[in-house]
C-alpha positions as CSV (number, residue, x, y, z in Angstrom):
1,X,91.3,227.5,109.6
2,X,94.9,228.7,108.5
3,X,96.7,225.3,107.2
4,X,99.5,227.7,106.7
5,X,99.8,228.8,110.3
6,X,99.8,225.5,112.2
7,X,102.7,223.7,114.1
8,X,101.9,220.6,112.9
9,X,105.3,218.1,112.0
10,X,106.3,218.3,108.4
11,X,107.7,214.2,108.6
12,X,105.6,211.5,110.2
13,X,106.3,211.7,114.3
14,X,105.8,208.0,116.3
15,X,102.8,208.5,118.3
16,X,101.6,206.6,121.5
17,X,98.3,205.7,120.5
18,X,97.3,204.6,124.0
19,X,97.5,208.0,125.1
20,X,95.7,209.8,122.3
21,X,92.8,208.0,123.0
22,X,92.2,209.1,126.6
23,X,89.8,211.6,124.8
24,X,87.4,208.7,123.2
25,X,88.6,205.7,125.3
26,X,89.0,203.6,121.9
27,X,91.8,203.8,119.3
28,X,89.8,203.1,116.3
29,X,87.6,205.8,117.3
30,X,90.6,208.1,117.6
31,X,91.8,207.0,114.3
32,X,88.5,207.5,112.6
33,X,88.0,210.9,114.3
34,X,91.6,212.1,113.0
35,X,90.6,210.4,109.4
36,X,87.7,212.5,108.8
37,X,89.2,215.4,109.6
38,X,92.5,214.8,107.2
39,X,89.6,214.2,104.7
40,X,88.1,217.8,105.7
41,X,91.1,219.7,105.5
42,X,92.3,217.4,102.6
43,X,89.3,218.9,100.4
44,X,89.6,222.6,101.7
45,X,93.3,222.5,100.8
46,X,92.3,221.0,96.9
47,X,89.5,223.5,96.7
48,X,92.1,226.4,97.7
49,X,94.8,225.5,95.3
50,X,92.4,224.7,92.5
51,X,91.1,228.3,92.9
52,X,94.3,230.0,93.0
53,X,95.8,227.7,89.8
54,X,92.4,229.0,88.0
55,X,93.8,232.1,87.7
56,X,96.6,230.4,85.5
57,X,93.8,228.5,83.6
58,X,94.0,229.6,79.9
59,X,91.9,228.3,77.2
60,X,93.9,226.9,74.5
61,X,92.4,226.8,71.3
62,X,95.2,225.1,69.0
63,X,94.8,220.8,70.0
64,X,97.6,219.9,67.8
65,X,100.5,221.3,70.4
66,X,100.3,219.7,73.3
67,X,102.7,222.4,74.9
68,X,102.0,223.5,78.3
69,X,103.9,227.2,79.1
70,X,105.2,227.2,82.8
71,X,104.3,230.2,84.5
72,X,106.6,231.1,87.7
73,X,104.0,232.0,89.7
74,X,102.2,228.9,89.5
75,X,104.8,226.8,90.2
76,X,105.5,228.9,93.2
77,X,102.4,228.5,93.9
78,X,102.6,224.5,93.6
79,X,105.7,224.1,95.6
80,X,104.5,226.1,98.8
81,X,101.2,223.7,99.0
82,X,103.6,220.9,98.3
83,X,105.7,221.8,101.5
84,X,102.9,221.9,103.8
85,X,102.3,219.2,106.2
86,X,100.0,216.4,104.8
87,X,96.5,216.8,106.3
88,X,96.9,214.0,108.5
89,X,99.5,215.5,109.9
90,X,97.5,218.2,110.6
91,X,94.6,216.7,111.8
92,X,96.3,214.8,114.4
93,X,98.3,217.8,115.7
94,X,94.4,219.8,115.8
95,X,94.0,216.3,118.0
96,X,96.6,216.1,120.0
97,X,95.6,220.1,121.2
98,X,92.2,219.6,121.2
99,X,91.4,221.7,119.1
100,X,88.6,219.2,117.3
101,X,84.9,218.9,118.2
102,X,83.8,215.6,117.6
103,X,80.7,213.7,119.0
104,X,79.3,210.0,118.8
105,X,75.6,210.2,118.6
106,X,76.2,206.0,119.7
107,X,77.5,207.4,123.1
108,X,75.3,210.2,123.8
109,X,72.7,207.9,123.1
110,X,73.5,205.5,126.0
111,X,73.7,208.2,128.5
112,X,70.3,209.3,127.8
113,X,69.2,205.6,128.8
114,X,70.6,205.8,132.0
């Protein structure tokens, strides 16, 4: 998914929890669903940046300067992700539309039974 793209708040927006979890009928569920998914897109966006900030990656040879040079690009680079909505921010707006799949083997188990 596009992390770039989404409509998602950039500040933290008071939610009514009661209402989210009409989806799962329990809040801790709804919690923990949203949770795992800020992990998710919290390791896709880490894996994305550390990819692009490779490309920066030089290997310096000389220990005794400790002297890091600044390129523009990569700190262009750093800003943008840093002005994208946190993951959970993200997640719970992918929530809020539905836009997440989740199960709970738990659940599907019971109906089975019946």
């Amino acid at each position: 998914m596009d992390y770039k793209k989404t409509n998602a708040p950039l500040t933290t927006v008071t939610r009514d929890m009661i209402a989210m979890a009409e989806q799962t009928g329990n809040v801790y569920e709804t919690v923990c669903i949203i949770g795992k998914r800020a992990n998710q897109i919290s390791a896709d966006l880490k894996k994305e940046l550390e990819k692009k900030l490779a490309e920066f990656a030089t290997s310096n040879t000389d220990n005794s300067m400790e002297e890091v040079s600044e390129n523009r690009e990569q700190i262009e680079i750093s800003r943008f992700y840093e002005k994208l909505p946190k993951p959970t921010l993200i997640a719970t707006q992918e929530y809020i539309e539905r836009k997440l799949y989740f199960s709970n083997p738990l659940k599907e188990k019971d109906h089975l039974n019946d």
